[in-house]
N, C-alpha and C positions, 0 to 999 in steps of 0.2 A: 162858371168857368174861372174867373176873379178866386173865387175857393180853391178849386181843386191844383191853381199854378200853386197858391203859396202854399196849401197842404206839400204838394210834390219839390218845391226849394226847403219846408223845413225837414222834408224826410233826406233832401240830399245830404244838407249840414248837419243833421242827426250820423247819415250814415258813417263807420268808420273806417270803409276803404279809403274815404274820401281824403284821409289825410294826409299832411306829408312821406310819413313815413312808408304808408302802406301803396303811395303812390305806384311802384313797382308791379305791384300785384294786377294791379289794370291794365299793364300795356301788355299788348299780343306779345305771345313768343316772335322772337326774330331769328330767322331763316337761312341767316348768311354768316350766323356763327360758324366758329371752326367746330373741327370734329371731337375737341377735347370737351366740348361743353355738351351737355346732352340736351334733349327735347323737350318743349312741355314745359310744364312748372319748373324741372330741374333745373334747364339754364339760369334764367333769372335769378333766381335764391342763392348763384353761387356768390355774386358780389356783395348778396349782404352779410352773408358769412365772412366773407372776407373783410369787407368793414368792420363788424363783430370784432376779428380777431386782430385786426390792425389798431381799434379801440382798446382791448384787452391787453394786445404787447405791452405798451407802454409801463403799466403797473406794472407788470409782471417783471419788463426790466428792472423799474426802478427798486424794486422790493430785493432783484439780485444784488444791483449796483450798494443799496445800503448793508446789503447782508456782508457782500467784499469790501462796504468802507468798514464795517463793523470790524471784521477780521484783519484789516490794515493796522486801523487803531489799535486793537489789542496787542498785535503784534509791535508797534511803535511803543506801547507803555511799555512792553516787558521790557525792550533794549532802555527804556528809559531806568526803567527799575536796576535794570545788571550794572546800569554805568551811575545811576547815582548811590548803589549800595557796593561797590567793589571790595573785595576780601582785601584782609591787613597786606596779606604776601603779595598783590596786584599792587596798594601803594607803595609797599618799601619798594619792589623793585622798577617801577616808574620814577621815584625821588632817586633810587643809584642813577640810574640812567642819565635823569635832566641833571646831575650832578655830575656826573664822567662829560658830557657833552659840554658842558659851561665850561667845567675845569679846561678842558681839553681844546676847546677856544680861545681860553685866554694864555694857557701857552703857546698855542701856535702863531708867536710874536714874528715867524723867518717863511711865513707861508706866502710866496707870493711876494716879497717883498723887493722892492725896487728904489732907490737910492741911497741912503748915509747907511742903512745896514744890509747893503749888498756884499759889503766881504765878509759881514761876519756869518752872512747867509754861507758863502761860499765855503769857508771853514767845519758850518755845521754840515752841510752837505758832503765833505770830502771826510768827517767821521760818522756818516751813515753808512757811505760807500763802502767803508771798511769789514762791514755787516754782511754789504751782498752775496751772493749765492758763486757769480760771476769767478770775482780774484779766489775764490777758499778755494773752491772746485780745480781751477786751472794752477793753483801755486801747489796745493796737495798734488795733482798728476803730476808738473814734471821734477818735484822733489821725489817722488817712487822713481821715476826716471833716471837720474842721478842719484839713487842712494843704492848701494853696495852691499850695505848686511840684511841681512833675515830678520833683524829683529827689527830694524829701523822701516823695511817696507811691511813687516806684519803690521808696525801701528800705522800707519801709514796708509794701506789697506783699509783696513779697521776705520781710522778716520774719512777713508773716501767714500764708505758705506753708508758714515752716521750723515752727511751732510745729503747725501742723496736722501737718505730716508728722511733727513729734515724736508727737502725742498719739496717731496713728493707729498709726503702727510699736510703741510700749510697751505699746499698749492690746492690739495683737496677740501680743506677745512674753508679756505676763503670761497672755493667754488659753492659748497654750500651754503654758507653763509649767508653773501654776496653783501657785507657791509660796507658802508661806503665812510671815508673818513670824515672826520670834521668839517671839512671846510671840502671836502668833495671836489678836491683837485685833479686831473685825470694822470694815470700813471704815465710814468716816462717810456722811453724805449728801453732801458737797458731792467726794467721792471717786468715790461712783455716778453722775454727772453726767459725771467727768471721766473716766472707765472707768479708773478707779487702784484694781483689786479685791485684788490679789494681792502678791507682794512683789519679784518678781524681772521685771523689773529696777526700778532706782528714778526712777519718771516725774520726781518735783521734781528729783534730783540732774542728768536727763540735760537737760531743759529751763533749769536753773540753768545748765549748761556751755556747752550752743546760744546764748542767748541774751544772757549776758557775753562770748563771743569775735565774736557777730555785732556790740553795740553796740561791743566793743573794733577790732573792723574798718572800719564803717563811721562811728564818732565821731570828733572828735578829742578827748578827754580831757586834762586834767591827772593827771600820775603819782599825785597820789595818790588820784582818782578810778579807776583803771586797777586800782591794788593795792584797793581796796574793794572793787570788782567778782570781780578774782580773790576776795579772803575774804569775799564775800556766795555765791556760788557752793559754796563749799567748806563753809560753817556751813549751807548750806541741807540739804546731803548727812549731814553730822553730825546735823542737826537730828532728820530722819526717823529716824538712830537710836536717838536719846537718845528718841524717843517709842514705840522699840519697834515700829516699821511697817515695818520693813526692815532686815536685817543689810547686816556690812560688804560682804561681796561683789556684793549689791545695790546698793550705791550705789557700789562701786569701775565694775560695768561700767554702771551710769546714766551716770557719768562717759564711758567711752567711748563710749558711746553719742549722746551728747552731741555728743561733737570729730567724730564720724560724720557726722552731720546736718548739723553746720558745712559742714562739706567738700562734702556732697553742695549742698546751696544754692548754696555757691559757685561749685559747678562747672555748676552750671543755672541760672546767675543769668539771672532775667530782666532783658530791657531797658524803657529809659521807656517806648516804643510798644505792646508787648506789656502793660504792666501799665495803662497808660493803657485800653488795650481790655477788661482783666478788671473796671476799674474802672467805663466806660460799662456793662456787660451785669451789673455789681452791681447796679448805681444806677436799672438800667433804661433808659440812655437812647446805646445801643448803634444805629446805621445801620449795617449794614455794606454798602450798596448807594450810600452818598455817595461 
């Protein structure tokens, strides 16, 4: 008897249901599963599958997770490579840039400023004003208003055209743009009026250019009314910087911007007839069946 227990305890430890893992396989099926699990052997074998597979995720993520860092990294060196090999044309025009922005700081000496150079601020500000969209527009209409010959409302005309087309072309060029000036001071009210929000380009500078080459064209001037004009023009463009509403390459291309509009005017100059008829359907008293 002494024999045959330990024969029968070494055959249990031999056996290899007996072990942990296979422990499952010995218990009855149980009865009061749900209906998703089926009968028999099936039920049981699902949790180990599922362990299996809960075992396996793991790698499986992590083998994603390195494959996405792998693809991160690559993706960070190449931005690394674009920005530490930058093309010549990518420098130069980065060094204009930090270069218009410095400049353009260190004249904006009347930006904001408040004490011993408040009247000289005040001064610069009242030959900005001279620039604005506002007096041109209102002094041009009621000089058409009061003026009596044909020849003097055709330029006249003419000029109320070219400032409109100024105000409307700047107004759209800043809207795309949307530059903000130097020192990103917020515009005033009489700027929101004039849709002069932004900095590039610079509306007083290119309206200052349009309209000294248009009175230098159609005036006759003494010289040294002629050179006034030119440096009323030129300080108007200065002006806006020294108040910090615009750097220099904003007022460099206002300027051309300016000889632009010249050009185009003159090249679609209206005639007496033509301005005489915009001037009846102003006024309201427009027949066009006489």
């Amino acid at each position: 008897m002494p024999g045959s227990q330990t024969r029968s305890r070494a055959r249990e430890r031999n056996n290899v249901l007996n072990r942990p893992e296979f422990l499952s396989l010995n218990q009855p099926p149980r009865r009061d599963q749900g209906s998703g699990e089926g009968r028999g052997s099936g039920g049981p074998r699902r949790p180990v599958f599922r362990q299996q597979s809960q075992q396996e995720d793991p790698g499986l993520r992590g083998s994603k997770d390195s494959s996405e860092g792998g693809l991160a990294a690559d993706e960070v060196v190449k931005e690394d490579c674009i920005q530490l090999n930058p093309s010549f044309r990518g420098i130069a025009i980065n060094s204009l840039l930090a270069i218009d922005i410095s400049l353009s700081k260190r004249m904006g000496v009347y930006a904001g400023v408040h004490g011993s150079r408040a009247p000289l601020r005040s001064m610069v500000s009242l030959l900005a004003l001279t620039g604005h969209a506002l007096p041109w527009l209102f002094g041009t209409l009621i000089c058409l208003w009061s003026s009596n010959t044909m020849a003097g409302q055709e330029v006249l005309v003419n000029l109320l055209l070219a400032l409109i087309l100024d105000l409307m072309t700047v107004a759209g060029m800043q809207k795309l743009v949307k530059r903000r000036g130097p020192w990103d001071s917020p515009p005033g009210f009489l700027d929101y009026i004039a849709m002069d929000m932004y900095s590039f380009p610079a509306a007083h500078a290119s309206r200052a250019v349009m309209v000294s080459k248009f009175l230098l064209n159609h005036l006759v001037l003494a010289v040294p009314l002629r050179i006034l004009l030119y440096l009323w023009a030129l300080l108007v463009g200065v002006s806006r910087v020294l108040l910090g509403k615009h750097h220099l390459s904003d007022v460099s291309c206002g300027f051309a911007l300016g000889f632009l509009h010249f050009n185009l005017v003159e090249s679609v100059w209206l005639d007496s007839a033509t301005c005489q008829t915009l001037i009846s359907i102003g006024t309201l008293r427009w027949t066009p069946f006489v």
